[in-house]
N, C-alpha and C positions, 0 to 999 in steps of 0.2 A: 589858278582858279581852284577853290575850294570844291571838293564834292565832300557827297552826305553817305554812308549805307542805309540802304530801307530797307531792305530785305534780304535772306539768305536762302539758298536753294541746295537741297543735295543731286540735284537731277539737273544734267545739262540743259534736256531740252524744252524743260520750264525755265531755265534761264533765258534759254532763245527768243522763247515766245516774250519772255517781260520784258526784254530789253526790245525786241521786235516792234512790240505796243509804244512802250513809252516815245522810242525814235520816230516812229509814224507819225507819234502827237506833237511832235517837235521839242521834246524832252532831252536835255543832251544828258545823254549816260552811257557810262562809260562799259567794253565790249571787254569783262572780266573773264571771255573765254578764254584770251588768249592763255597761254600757259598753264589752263585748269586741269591738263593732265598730270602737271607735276605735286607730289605729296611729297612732304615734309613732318619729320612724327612731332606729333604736338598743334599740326597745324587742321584747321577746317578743311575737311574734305566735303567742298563744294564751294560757291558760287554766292560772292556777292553781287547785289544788283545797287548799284553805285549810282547816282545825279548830281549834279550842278546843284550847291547847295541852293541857291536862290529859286532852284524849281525843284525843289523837296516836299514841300505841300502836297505840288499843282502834282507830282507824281503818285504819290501816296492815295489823292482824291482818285485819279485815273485808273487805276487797279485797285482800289476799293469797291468803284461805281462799276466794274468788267465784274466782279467774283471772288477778286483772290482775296484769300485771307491772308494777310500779313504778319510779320513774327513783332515781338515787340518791341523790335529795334527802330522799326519806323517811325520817322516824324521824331526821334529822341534827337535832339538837339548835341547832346555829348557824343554821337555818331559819326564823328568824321576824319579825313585824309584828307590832305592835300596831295596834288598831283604836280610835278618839277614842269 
């Protein structure tokens, strides 16, 4: 399954909350805490917020319509990973 990146967070516990929201809404995104304690130099220290590229949109609309401002990664099409 392909996922998308929409957003980026330096703050753990706004990653919680957006990934909190979108799962509620039936968004599958993916739970990029796991190993956000480890840093690597050169790498983002913080927190992607990752979806099923097919609910890319519908996620983007959902935390537009709540407040967040989003970075401008969201909704870019050239934004993605696959998952094995």
């Amino acid at each position: 399954m392909a996922y998308a990146k929409i957003a980026f967070c330096h703050d753990g516990g706004l990653f919680a909350v957006i990934h909190s929201l979108l799962v509620s809404e039936g968004v599958d995104s993916l739970d990029m805490m796991a190993g956000g304690h480890v840093t690597v130099a050169g790498a983002d220290q913080g927190y992607y917020v990752a979806v099923a590229r097919e609910q890319q949109n519908v996620a983007c609309e959902l935390l537009r319509d709540r407040g967040f401002e989003l970075s401008s990664i969201c909704c870019n099409p050239n934004m993605q990973f696959r998952m094995a």
